[in-house]
Structure formats: C-alpha cells, structure tokens
KEPADREN-733604 format. One record per residue: x, y, z of N, C-alpha, C in turn; residue in one letter. Coordinates in steps of 0.1 Angstrom, whole numbers, plus 2048, in hexadecimal, padded with zeros to 3 digits. Example, Ala and Ser with C-alpha at 12.3 -4.5 7.8 and 13.67 -1.06 7.14 Angstrom:
<sites>
8847C784E87B7D384E8847DF84Ea;8807EA8478897F584788180084Fs;
</sites>
This chain:
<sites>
78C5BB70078C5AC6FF77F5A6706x;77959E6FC76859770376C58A712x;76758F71A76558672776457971Fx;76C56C72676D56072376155A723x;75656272C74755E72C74356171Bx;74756E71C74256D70A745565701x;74E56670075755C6F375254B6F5x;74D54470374A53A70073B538700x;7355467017255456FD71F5416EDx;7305436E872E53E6D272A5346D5x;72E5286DF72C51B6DB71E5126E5x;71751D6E470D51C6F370650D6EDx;7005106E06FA5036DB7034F46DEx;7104F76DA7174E96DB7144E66E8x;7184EB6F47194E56FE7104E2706x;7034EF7036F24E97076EF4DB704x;6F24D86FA6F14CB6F36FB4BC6FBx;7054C26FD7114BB7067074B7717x;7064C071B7004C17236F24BB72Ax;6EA4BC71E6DD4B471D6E34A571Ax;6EA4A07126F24917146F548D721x;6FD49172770448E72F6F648D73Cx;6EB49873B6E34937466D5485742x;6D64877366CE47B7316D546B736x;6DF46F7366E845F73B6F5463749x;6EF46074F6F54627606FA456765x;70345976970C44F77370E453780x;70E44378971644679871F447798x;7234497A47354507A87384407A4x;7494417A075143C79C74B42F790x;73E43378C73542B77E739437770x;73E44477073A44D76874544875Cx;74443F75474E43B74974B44173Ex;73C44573B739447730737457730x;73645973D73546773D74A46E739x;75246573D75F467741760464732x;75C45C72776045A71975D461715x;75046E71874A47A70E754483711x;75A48571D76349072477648A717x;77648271A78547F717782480707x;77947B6FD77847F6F177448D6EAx;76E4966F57704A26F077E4AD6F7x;7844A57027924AD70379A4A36F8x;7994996EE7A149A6E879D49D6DAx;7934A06D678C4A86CF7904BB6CAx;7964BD6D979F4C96D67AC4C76DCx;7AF4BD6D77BF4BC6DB7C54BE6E7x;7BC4BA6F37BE4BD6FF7C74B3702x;7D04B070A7DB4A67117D14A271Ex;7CB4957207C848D72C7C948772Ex;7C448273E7C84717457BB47174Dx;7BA4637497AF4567497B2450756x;7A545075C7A644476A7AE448771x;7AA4527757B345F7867A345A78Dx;7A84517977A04557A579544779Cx;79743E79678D43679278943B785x;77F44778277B44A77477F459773x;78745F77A78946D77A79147176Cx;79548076979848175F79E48F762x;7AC49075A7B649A75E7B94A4752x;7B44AC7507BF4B17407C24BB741x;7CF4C173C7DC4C77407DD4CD733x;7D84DF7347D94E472E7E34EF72Fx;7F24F47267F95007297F450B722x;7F951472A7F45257257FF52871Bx;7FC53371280853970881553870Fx;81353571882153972482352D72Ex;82D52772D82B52173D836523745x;83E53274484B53874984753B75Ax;83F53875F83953E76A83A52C775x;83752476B838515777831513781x;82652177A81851B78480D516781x;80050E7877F75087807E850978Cx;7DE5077867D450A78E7CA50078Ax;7C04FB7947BD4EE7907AB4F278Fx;7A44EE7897994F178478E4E6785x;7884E279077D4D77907724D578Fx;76D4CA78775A4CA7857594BC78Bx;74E4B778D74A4AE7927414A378Ax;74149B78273E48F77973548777Bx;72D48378772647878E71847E790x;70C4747907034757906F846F7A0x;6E947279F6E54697B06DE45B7ADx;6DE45B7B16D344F7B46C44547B8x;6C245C7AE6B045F7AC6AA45B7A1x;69A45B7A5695459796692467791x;69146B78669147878167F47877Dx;67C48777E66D48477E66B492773x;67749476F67449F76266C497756x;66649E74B66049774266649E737x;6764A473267B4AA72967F49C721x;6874A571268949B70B698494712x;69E49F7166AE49A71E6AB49472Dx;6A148D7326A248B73C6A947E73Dx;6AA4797496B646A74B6AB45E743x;6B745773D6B044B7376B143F740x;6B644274C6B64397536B0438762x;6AA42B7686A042E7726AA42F77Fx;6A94347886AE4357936BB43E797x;6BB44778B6CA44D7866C545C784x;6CD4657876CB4727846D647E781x;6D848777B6DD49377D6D949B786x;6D349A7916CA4A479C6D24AF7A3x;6E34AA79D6E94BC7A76EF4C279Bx;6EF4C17916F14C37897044C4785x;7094B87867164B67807194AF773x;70E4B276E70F4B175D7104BD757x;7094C975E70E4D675C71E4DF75Dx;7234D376E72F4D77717374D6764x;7394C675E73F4C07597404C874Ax;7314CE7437304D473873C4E373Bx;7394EB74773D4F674874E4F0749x;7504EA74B75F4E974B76B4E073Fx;7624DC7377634D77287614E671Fx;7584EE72375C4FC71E76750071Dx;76850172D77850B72E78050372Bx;7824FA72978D4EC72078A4F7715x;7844F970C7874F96FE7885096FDx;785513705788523708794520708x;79B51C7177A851D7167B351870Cx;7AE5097067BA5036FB7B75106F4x;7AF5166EE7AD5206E57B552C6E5x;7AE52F6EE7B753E6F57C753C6F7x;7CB5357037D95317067D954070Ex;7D05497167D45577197D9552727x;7E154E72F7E554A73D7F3544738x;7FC54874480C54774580A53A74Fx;80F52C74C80D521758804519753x;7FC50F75C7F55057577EA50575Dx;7DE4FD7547D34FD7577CE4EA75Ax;7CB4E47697C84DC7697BA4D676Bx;7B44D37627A84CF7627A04C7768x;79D4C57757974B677D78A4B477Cx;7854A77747784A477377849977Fx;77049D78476F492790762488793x;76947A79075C4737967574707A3x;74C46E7AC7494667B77414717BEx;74247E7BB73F4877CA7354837D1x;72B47C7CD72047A7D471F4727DCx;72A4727E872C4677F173845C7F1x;73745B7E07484567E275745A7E5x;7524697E676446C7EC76C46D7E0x;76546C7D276F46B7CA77A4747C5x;7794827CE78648B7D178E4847D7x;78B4807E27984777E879D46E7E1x;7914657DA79B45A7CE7A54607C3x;7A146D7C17A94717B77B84767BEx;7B947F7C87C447F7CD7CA4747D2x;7C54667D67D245F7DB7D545A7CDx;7CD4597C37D24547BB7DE4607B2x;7E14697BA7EA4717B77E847B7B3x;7E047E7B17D848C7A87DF4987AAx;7E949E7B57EB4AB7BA7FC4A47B5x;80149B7B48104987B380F4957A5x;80549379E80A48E79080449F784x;7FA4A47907F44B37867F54BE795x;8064C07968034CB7A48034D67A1x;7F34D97A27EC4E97A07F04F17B0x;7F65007AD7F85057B77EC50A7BFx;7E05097BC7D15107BF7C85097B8x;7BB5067BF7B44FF7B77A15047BAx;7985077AF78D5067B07825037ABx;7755037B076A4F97AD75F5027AFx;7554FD7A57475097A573E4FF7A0x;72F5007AA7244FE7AD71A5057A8x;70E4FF7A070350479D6FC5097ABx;6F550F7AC6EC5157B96E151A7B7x;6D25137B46C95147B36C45247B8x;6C65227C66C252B7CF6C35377CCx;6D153E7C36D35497C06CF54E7AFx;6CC5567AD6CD55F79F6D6559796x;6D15537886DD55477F6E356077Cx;6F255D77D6FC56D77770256D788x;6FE56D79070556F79A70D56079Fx;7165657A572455E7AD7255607BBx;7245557C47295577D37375527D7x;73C5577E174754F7E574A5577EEx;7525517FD75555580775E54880Ax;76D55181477854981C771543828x;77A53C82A77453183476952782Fx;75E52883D75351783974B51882Fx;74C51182174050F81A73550881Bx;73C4FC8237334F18237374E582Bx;72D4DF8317334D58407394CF83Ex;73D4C88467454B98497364B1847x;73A4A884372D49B843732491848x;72C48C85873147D85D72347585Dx;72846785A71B45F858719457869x;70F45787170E44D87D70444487Fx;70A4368816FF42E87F702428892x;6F54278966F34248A76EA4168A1x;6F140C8A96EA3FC8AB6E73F88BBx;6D93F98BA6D63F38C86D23E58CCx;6D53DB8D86D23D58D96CC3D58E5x;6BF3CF8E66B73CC8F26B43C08F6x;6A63B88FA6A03AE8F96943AE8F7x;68B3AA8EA6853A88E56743A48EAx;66B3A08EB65E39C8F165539E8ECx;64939A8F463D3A18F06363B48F3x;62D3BA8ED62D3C28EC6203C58F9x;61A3BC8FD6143BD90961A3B9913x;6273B191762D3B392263B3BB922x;63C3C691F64B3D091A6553CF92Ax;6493C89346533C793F65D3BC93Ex;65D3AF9366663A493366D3A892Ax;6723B992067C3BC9186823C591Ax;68C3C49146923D09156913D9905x;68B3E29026863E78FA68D3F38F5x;6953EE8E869E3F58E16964038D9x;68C4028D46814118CF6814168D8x;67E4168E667D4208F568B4278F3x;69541C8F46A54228F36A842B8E4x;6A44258DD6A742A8D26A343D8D1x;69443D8D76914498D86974538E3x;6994498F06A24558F76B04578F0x;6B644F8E76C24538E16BF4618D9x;6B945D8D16B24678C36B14788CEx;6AD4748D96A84828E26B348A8E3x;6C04818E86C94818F46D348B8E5x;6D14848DC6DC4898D06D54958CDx;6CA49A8CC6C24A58C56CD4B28D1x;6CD4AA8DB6D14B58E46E14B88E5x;6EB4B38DE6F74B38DD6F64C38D4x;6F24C08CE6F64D48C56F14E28CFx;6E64DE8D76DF4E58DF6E84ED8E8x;6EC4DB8EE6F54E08F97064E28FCx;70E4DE8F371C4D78F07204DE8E0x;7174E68DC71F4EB8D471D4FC8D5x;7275038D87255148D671B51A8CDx;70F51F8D570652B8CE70E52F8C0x;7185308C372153D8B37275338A8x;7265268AF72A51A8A371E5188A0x;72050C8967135028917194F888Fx;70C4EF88F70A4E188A7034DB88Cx;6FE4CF8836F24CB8836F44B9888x;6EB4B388D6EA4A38946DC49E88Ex;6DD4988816CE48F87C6CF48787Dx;6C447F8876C346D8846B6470877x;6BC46686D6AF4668616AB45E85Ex;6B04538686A74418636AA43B871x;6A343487769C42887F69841F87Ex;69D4148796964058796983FC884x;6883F688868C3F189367A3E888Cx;67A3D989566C3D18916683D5885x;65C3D28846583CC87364A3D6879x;6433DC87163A3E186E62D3D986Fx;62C3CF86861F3C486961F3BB877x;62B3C188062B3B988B6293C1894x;6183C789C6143D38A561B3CF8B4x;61A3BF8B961C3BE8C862D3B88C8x;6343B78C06403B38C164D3BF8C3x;6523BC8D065F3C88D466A3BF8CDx;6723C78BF6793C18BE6863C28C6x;6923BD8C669D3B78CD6A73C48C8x;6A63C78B96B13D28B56AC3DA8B0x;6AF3E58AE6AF3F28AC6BA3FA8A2x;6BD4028986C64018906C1417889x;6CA41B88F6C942888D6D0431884x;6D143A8786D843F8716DA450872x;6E145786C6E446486F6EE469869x;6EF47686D6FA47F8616FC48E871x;70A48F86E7114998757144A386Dx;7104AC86D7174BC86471C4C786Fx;72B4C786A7314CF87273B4D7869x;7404E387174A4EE8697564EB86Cx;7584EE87C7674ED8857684E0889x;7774DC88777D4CC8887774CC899x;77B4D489F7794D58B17694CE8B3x;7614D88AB7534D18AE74F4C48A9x;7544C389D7574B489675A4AF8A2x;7664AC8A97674A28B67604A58C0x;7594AD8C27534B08CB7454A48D1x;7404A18C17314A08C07364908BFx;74048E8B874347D8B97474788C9x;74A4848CD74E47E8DB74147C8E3x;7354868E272C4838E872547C8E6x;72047A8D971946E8D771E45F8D7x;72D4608DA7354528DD73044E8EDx;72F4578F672D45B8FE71D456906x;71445D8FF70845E8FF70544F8FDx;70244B8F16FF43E8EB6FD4348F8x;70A42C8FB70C4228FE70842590Dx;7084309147054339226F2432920x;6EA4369176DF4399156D742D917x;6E042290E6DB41490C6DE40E919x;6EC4119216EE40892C6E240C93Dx;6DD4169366D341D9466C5414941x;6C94109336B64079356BE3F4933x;6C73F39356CD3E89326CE3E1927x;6D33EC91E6D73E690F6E23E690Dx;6E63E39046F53E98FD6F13EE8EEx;6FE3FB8EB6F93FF8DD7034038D8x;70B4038CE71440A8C67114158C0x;71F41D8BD71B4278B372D4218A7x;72942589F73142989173043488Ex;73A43C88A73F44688B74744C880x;74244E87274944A86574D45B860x;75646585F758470859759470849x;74F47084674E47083575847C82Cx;75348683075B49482C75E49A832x;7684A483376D4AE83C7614BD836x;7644C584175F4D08397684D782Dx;75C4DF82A7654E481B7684F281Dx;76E4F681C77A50182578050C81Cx;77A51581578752180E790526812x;79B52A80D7A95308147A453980Cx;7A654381D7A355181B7A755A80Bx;7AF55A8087BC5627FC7B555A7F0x;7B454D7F17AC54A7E379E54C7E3x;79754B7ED7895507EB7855617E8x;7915667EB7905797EA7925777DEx;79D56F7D87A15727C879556B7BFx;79255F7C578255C7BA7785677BAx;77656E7C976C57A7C37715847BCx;77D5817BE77F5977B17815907A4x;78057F7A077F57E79777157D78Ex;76757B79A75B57B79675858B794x;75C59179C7565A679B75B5A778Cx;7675A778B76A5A577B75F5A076Fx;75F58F76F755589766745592767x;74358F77173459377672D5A777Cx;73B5A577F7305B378572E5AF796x;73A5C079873B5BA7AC72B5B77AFx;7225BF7AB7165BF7AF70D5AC7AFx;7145A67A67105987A77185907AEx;71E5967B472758B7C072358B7CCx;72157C7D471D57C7E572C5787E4x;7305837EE73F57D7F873D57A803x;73057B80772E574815720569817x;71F56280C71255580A713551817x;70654B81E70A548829709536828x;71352E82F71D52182B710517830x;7145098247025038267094F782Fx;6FF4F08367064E583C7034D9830x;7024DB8247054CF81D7154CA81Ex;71A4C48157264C081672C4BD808x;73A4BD80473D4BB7FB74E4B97F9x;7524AD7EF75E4A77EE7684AF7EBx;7664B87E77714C47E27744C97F1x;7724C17F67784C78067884C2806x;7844B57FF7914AD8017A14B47FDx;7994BA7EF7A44C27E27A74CC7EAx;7A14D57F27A14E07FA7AC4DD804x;7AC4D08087B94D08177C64CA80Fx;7C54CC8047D14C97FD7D74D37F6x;7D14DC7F07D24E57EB7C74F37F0x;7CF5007F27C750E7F37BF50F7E6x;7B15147E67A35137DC79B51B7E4x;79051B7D97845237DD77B51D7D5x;76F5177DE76650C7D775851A7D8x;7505207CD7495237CA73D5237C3x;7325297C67275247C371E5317B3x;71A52A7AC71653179E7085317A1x;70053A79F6F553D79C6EE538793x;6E35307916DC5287866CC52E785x;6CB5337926BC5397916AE52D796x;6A453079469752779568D52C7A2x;69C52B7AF6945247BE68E5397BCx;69453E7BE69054F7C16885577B6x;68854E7A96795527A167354A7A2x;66F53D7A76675357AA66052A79Dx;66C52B79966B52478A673511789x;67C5117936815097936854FF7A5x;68F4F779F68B4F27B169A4EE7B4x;69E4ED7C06AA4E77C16AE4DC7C2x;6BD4DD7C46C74D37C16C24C67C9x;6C24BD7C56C04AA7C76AD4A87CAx;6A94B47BF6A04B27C26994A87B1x;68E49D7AD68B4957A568849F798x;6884AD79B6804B178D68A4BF78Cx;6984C07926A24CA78E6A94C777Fx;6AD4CF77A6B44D37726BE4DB76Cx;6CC4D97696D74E97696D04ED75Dx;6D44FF7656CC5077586D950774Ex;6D55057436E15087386E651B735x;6DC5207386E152D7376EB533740x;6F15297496FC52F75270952774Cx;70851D74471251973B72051F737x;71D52D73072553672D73153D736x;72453C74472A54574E73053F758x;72E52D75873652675F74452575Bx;74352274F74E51E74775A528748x;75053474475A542745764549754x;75C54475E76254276A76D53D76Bx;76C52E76777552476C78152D761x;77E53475178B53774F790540752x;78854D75A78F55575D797554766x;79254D76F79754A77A7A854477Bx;7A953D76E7B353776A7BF542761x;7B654C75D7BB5547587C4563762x;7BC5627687C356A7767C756977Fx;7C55587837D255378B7E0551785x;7E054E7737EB54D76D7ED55A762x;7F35687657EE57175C7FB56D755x;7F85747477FF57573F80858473Dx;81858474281F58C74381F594735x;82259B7328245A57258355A6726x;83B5A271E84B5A771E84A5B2712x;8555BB7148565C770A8635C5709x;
</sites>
C-alpha cells in the first residue's frame, strides 16, 4: 500500500497552485475571511461536513473513518493568518498587498492540511474521527485560545491532538519532534518611567528617567544571569526605549517608556522573573527619585509535548520518512507559539517539518521579508497529518 505521502503527491499541481493563492493574498489574525472562504469552499467541494466562525474566523471539519466503532477522534491543526510585513520577493505569487505577508509560512500549513482533508474523505482508512482545526490569529492574537472558549474541544472532543511547522533550518524530508519544551512562553513587559524633566546642561535640577531607564535595562539583563539555574533557561529583552524627541539634543525629557519580551520553559521561572523585575523596577526608580511601573502581560504559555504523544508522532514519522530522517531530540527554540494553548487542553505533539534553504544556503528563514514555503514538502506535510490520523485511529480487521 503507497504512503499517504504518495498518493497525495497526484495532486501536487492542484495544491501548489492553492497555495501560491493563498500567499498572494494574506490576512491578519482574526482578518483571514477570504482565506477561511477558499478553505470552507474546497472542504465543501469534497463533501467535507464544516463549521464557520470557531474562535472569530476559525474553521472545523469533521471527517469519519470507514469506521467510527472505536469513539475516538484526533484533532489535526494548521494555522491560517498572516504578518504584518512587506514582502520583498519579486515572484509572480507574491502578496498583493502592502504591509501584509505569508513570512512563516501558514499558507503552506493551511494547503498541507486541505490535503489531508481530501486523502482522508477519500481513503476513509481510520476507525473514529478526524477533526480538522484551521486556526486563525497565531500571530499574537491567541487565536487558539479564541477557538477553545468558543468551544472548540466540547463541540469537536478530539482525544489527542497535533500540529506541524515548516522549519527552514532543517533538510526537506526530514521530521523533528521531542516530549516536553518545544517552544517558550512569550510575556510581553512594558516599564513607564516617570521623572522630572529640564535642561540638558543643568541635569542637577532633574530627575532623569534615560539615566533610570538604563540602570533598569542593566539591572534586568542580570535577572537570567543570576535568578535563574545554569541547567534552566530563559531569556529577558528590552527591544524599544522611547524617551525625548531626537531633534531635541539639550532637553531631559520627564518620561521614559520601555518595552520587552520574557521567554521561559518552567511555570516556576515564569514567576520567578516577574517577581523580580516587579521588584527591581520600582526600587531602581525610587533610589534616583522616580517612580516607574511595570506591566506584566503573559501572552502564551509554553508549548509543551506529552511525552506518549510525542514518542507516537516519531514512530509515525520513522514509518513515513525513514528513522534516519527523524530528530527526536531538536533542541526547543525560545520562539513561541499558540498551539500551546490546544496542548493544556488536550495531550499532542506539536512538530516541526523540514522545508530546507537555511543549511544549503539557498533560502532564508521564517519572518524573514524575502521567505517562502517550499511547495516540494506539500506532499509530505499533508501525508503526515494523515498518517498520523491513521495510526492513532487504526482500522481493526474483523474475520
């Protein structure tokens, strides 16, 4: 019997083509309508059963196997939403629109999983159900979370659920995945200082929020250094500072206004670093006689495999691929990602697909202005997501 990768390599042209659409016209999170109308008219194009406007523009379709004697189901997710770049490719598919991009490539997710939509209605080889989650927002809007309150696990409850990422960085044909951390928690911190204001030739009549600002910026570099365990990680960025106007050399301005990003693995160090910098901040500013705030915003949790489903996504990749193209032990990026959400709701294994470029030096990575998914891993996305569905739901043989 031909690997699910083969059988949907027949239709390589349709969906290259699917695909090149979908990145020519990009949407933001919870903007993706048009992209959600291409998706819902070709699952009803194969007679797929779906639902419209899960999570704002999400989209659900509920596919059974030859069998559904078993009353199990496994949930299958791609990601729909586009950035806010301008694209600097000069192809004929590139975005028609200014300030908008496909740069992580979730026009590819979305193609590879409109595949296995039409593998599976076809085949029907899985005992149980197959639930399909196209999800809009990941890029900051959380739109995993919109989809589960809006019910998504009570109205389609998959007993297991997983998600696969292009990955520049690796070889196409090869598959990573490992239990436990894939990828950080992302908290957003924004520090507001207030001082008093003056001239820039008497700094003795102010109180000078840039001075503060910078021993803050120091004081935080030093939290990972010292407060968090050698054998952990995590990372503390301030990546914007606004404070006075530029065309104004002798003027100290009065505020100061600081931005940043926390990446952490363990919930423990997660409180750890909020405690110190809640900490830090306002004592920093009060030794030069300021005051200063911090905000303290947890955007994502980390994204987390259960152990038993991350072992079962690799022996389903040794299978598809060849043990020889599997990393079971990638080492976990501090990026971040909303399928964290789907993860504490349901046991999954969020893994990463090989697209190629960064290691032949042909291509560039992810959110970068001049990326692009390679379509030659199309087949092998697609084929994943069904195997995967296929061997969490086998089909018993009665005699």
């Amino acid at each position: 019997m031909p690997k699910p990768s083969e059988h949907i390599a027949h239709w390589q042209d349709q969906f290259v083509a699917l695909r090149r659409d979908l990145h020519a016209h990009p949407e933001l999170g919870f903007e993706e309508h048009r992209t959600a109308r291409v998706v819902s008219e070709c699952l009803a194009a194969l007679r797929i059963e779906h639902h419209t406007g899960i999570g704002q523009t999400g989209i659900v379709a509920v596919i059974p196997g030859r069998s559904t004697s078993s009353d199990r189901a496994v949930g299958l997710r791609a990601d729909m939403d586009a950035l806010p770049m301008q694209e600097e490719n000069g192809f004929a598919h590139k975005s028609r629109y200014d300030g908008r991009m496909h740069g992580c490539g979730h026009d590819g997710h979305t193609t590879m999983l409109l595949a296995a939509a039409r593998y599976l209605k076809e085949t029907g080889n899985f005992d149980g159900t197959a639930y399909l989650i196209f999800q809009p927002g990941e890029e900051g809007y959380a739109g995993g979370r919109a989809m589960i309150e809006d019910g998504l696990f009570t109205r389609f409850p998959a007993d297991e659920i997983y998600a696969l990422h292009n990955w520049p960085g690796l070889p196409a044909g090869k598959i990573a995945v490992r239990p436990g951390p894939m990828m950080a928690a992302a908290d957003r911190i924004e520090i507001h200082i207030s001082g008093v204001g003056g001239h820039g030739a008497h700094p003795h009549q102010t109180i000078d929020p840039v001075l503060i600002a910078a021993h803050i910026i120091t004081a935080a570099q030093s939290i990972v250094a010292r407060n968090v365990s050698p054998l952990d990680t995590a990372v503390v960025s301030i990546c914007s500072m606004q404070a006075g106007h530029p065309g104004a050399m002798s003027v100290i301005p009065r505020e100061a206004h600081l931005v940043g990003t926390v990446r952490t693995f363990r919930p423990a160090t997660q409180d750890a670093i909020e405690k110190r910098l809640s900490e830090l901040v306002p004592s920093i500013a009060a030794a030069f006689g300021a005051t200063a705030t911090l905000k303290y915003e947890r955007v994502y949790p980390a994204t987390v495999n259960s152990t038993l489903e991350a072992e079962f996504a690799a022996t389903v990749a040794d299978a598809l691929v060849g043990r020889d193209n599997v990393i079971r032990d990638l080492e976990p990026s501090m990026g971040s990602e909303d399928f964290s959400f789907m993860l504490q709701q349901r046991p999954g294994a969020y893994a990463r697909l090989g697209q190629g470029g960064i290691s032949e030096g042909t291509g560039c990575f992810l959110h970068n202005t001049r990326y692009d998914f390679n379509d030659d891993v199309i087949p092998l996305g697609a084929g994943y997501f069904a195997a995967l569905t296929e061997a969490a739901l086998p089909l018993v043989s009665r005699t």
